[in-house]
One Martini backbone bead per residue (centre of mass of N, CA, C, O) as a GRO file, in nm:
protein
  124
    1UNK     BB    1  10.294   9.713  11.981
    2UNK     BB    2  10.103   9.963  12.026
    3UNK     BB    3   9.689   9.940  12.079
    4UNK     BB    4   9.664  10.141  12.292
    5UNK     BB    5   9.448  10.347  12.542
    6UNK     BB    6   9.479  10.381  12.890
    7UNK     BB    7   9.280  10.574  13.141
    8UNK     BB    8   9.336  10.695  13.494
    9UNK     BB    9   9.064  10.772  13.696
   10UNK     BB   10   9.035  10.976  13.980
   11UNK     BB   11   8.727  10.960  14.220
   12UNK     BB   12   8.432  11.036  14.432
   13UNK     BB   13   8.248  10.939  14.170
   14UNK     BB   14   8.213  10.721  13.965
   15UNK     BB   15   7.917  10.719  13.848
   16UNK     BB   16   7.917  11.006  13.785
   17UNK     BB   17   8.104  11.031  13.573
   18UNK     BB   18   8.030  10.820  13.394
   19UNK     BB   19   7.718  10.958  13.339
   20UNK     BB   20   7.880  11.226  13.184
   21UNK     BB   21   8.011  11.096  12.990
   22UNK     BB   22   7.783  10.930  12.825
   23UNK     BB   23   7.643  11.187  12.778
   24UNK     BB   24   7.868  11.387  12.682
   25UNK     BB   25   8.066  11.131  12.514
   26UNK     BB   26   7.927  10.875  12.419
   27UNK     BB   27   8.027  10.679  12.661
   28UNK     BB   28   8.092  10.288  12.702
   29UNK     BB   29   8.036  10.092  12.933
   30UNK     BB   30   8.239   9.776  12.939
   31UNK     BB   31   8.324   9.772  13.259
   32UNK     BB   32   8.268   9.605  13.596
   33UNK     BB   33   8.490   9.592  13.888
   34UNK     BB   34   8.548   9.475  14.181
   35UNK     BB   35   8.687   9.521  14.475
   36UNK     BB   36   8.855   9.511  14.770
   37UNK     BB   37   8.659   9.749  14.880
   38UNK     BB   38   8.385   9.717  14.698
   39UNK     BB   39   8.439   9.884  14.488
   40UNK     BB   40   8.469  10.020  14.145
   41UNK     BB   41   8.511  10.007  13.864
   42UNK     BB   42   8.533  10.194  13.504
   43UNK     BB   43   8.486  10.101  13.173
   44UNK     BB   44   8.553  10.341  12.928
   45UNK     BB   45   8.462  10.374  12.568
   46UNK     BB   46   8.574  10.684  12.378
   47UNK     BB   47   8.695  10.492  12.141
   48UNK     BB   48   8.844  10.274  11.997
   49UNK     BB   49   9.131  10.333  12.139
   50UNK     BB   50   8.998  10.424  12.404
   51UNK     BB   51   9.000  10.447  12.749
   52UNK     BB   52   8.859  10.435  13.092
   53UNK     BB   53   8.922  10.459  13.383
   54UNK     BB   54   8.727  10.435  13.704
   55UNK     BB   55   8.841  10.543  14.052
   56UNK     BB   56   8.843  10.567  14.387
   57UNK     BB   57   9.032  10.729  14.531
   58UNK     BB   58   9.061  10.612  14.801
   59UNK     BB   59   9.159  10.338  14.689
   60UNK     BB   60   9.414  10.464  14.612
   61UNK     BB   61   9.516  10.569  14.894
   62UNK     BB   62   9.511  10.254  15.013
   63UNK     BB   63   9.666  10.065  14.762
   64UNK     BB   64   9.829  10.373  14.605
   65UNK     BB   65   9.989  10.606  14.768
   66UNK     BB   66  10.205  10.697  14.559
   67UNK     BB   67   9.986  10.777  14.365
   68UNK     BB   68   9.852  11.048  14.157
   69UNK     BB   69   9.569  11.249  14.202
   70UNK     BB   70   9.568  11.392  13.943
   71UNK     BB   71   9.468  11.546  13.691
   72UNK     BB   72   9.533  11.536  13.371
   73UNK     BB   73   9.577  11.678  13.049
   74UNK     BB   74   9.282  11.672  12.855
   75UNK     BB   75   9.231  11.624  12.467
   76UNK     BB   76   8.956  11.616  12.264
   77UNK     BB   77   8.879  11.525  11.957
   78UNK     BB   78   8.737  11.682  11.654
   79UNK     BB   79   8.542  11.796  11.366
   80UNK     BB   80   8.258  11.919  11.604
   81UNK     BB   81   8.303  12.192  11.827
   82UNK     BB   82   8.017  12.308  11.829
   83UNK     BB   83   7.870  12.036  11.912
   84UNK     BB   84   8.021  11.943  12.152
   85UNK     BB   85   7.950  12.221  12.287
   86UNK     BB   86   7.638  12.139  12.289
   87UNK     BB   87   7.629  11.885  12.469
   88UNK     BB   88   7.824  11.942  12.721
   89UNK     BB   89   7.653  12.159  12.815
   90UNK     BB   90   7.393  11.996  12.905
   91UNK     BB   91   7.624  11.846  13.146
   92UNK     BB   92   7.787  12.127  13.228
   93UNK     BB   93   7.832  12.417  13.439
   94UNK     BB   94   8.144  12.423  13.278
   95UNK     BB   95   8.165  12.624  12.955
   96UNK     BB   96   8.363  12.707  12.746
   97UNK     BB   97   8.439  12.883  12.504
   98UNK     BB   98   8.509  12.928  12.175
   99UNK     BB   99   8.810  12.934  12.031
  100UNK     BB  100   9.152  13.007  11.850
  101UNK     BB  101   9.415  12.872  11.861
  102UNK     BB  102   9.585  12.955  11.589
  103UNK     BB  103   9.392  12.657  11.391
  104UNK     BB  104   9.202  12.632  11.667
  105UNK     BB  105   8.964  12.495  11.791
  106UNK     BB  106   8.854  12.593  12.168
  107UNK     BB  107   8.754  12.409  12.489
  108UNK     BB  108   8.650  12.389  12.826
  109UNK     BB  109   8.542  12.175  13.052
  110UNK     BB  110   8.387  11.981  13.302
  111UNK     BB  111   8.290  11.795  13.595
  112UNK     BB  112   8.098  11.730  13.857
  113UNK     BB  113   8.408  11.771  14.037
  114UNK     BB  114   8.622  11.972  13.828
  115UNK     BB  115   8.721  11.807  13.593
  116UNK     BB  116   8.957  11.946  13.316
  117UNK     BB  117   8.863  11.969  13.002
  118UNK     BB  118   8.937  11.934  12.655
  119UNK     BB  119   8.837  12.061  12.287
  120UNK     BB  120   8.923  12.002  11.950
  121UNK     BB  121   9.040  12.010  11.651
  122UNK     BB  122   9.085  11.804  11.414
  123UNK     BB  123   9.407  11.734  11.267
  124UNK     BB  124   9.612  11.600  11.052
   0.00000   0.00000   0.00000
């Protein structure tokens, strides 16, 4: 069955929000592909099963125009709400504070195009 989960994200610089992911949420580039308009696809490695596809809009409009170029709602969790709130902050200039929603801790932040990710606590 399933192995893993890859998300595919469309952005107007890669490298720029890799650097973003990298700094703000620990995430380690695995590979590197050049594409045929010549950009680069960047694939992020965010869990040990989660992977970040980073590629340029642009690419998508152009090889893949029926494909939503919207950034889905994504919540990544953690142990340490604090902590990654505190991470994070260092490197997006939009991070909300720590909420409580029911009974958990949640926070939401940008990265440097705008596009908002949600932070909460893991439980199991």
């Amino acid at each position: 069955m399933l192995k893993k989960f890859e998300l595919m994200l469309y952005v107007d610089d890669v490298e720029l929000i890799a650097d973003f992911f990298k700094d703000a949420l620990n995430a380690e580039i695995i590979k590197k592909t050049k594409l045929q308009d010549g950009s680069f696809e960047l694939k992020l490695k965010v869990l040990d099963q989660v992977n970040i596809n980073l590629y340029n809009v642009d690419f998508i409009k152009n090889f893949s125009p029926m494909v939503s170029l919207e950034t889905p709602s994504i919540m990544f969790l953690t142990d340490d709400v604090e902590a990654t709130h505190e991470q994070i902050s260092k490197y997006s200039k939009d991070v909300g504070d720590i909420m409580v929603q029911g009974c958990q801790k949640v926070f939401n932040f940008s990265d440097p195009e705008g596009h908002y990710f949600a932070i909460g606590t893991a439980k199991d």
